[in-house]
N, C-alpha and C positions, 0 to 999 in steps of 0.2 A: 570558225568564223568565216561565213562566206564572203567574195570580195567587193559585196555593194554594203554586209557591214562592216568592213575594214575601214573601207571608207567614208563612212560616216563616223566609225572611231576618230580617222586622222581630221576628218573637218572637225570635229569636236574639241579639239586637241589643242589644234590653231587655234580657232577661234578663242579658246580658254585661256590660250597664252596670250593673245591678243590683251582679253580683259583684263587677267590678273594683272598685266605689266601696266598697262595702263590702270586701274584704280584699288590693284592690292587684292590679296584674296578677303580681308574682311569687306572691302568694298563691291565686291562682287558676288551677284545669288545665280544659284541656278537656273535659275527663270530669265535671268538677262542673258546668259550661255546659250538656252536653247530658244529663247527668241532672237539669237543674232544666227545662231543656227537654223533656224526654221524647224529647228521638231518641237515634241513635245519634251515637258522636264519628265518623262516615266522612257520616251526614248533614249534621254542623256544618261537617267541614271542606269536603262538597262545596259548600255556601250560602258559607261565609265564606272559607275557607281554612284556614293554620296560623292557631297561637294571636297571631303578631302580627299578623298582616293584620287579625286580627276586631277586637284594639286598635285597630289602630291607625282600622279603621271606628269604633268606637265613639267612639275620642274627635273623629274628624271629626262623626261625628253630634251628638256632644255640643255643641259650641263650634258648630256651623251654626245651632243651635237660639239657642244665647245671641246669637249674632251677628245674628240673623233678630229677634229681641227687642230687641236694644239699637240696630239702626240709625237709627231715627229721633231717638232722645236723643243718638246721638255726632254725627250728619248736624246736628241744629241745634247743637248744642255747636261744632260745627267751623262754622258758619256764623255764629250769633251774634254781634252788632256790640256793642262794648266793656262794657258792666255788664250788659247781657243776658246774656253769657256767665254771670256770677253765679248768674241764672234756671236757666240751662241745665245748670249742673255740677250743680245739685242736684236738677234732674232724670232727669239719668244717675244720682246715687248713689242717689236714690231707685229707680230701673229696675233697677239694680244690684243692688238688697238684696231689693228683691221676686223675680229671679227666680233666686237666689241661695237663697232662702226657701221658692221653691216648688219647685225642683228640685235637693234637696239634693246629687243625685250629681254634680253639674256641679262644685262645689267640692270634693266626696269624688275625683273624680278625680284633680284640680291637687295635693291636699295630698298622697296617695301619694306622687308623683312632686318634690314638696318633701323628701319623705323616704327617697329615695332607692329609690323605688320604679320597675322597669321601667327600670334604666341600661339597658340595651342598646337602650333603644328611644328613640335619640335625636334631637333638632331640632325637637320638635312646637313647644316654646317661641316660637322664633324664627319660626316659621309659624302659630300663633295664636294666642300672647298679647302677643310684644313689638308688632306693627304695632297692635291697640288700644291699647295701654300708650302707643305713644309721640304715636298722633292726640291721646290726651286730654292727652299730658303737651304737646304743641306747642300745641294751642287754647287751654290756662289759664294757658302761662308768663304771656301780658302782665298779669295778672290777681294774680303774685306779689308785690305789695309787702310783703309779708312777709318776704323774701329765703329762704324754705323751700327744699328741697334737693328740686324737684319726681320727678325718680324716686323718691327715698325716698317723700314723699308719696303718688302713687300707689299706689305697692307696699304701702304699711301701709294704706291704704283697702282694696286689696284682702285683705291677710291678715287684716283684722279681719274682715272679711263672710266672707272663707271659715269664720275660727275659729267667730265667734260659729254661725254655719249648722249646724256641725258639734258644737260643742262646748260651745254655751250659755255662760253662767255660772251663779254659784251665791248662792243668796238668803241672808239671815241664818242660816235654818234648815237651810242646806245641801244645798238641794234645786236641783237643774240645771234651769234657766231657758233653753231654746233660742228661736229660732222661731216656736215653735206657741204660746207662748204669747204674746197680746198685747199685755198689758202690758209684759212683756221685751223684744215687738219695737219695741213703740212707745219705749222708755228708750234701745234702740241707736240706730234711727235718728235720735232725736236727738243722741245724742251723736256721731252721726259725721258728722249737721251742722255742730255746732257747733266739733267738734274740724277738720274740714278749710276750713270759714270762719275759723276763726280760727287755724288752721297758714297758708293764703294771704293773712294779713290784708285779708281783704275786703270791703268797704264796706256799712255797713247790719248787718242783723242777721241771723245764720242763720234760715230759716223756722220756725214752729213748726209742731211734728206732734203 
């Protein structure tokens, strides 16, 4: 592949991540990918293939990028010796939330597919979310004196960073508070300090942010 079409692979790519995060792979055709690309759909499919291959590239690319992000926080998390680990998980959940925050479609993908978006397009789960889910949930059980139900736990860490990412919350005045604003991020991240320090009853105090 020579490098004008590499990069029309990579525009392909983006842009697919684009859509799929915004309206779901069933809600998106090919025909909408290569007119927000400007080719034709016989150039997308010669770059990518059909409409599932391009998915299913898309979401490898997606989750290579979070996993290229978060290896160094799960790598000491899985290494860290007994209340260090403490250190460590909240440095995953902080890794976590930031690039969660800065790349919104990363979360827009998973929550499709939470909603029963792209069933035909099954097993990615099990090939890239369970094997992180279950490193972080094995390095923090010795850490549960709490007795919490650690996959429950994880999985609500995760759902709230996906929601909050996507879906903000709302102020007094009813105005949606996501992300981009910093005061709203800075309120979440601490409360999901504090709510998962204190779901693992964990010694000391959640850090303040």
């Amino acid at each position: 592949m020579n490098s004008r079409e590499s990069g029309q692979r990579e525009m392909i790519l983006e842009v697919a991540t684009r859509l799929f995060a915004a309206l779901g792979y069933d809600g998106t055709s090919t025909r909408q990918i290569a007119e927000a690309v400007g080719l034709n759909v016989a150039t997308v499919s010669y770059h990518v293939g059909s409409k599932r291959e391009l998915y299913l590239a898309v979401m490898e690319r997606a989750f290579r990028g979070f996993a290229d992000e978060m290896e160094d926080a799960t790598r000491e998390l899985t290494a860290a010796p007994g209340e260090a680990k403490v250190v460590a998980l909240h440095r995953l959940l902080d890794r976590y939330i930031d690039f969660c925050a800065e790349h919104p479609e990363f979360p827009a993908l998973w929550m499709h597919r939470w909603l029963a978006d792209a069933t035909d397009v099954a097993g990615l789960e099990p090939v890239y979310v369970q094997p992180l889910a279950q490193s972080v949930i094995d390095s923090i059980a010795p850490l549960n004196v709490g007795d919490a139900d650690m996959d429950f736990t994880v999985i609500s860490m995760i759902w709230c960073i996906h929601s909050f990412v996507q879906s903000g919350v709302y102020d007094k005045s009813g105005e949606r508070q996501g992300p981009e604003n910093p005061r709203a991020l800075a309120r979440f991240r601490a409360h999901m300090h504090t709510m998962i320090h204190r779901t693992l009853g964990l010694p000391g105090e959640p850090p303040r942010v």
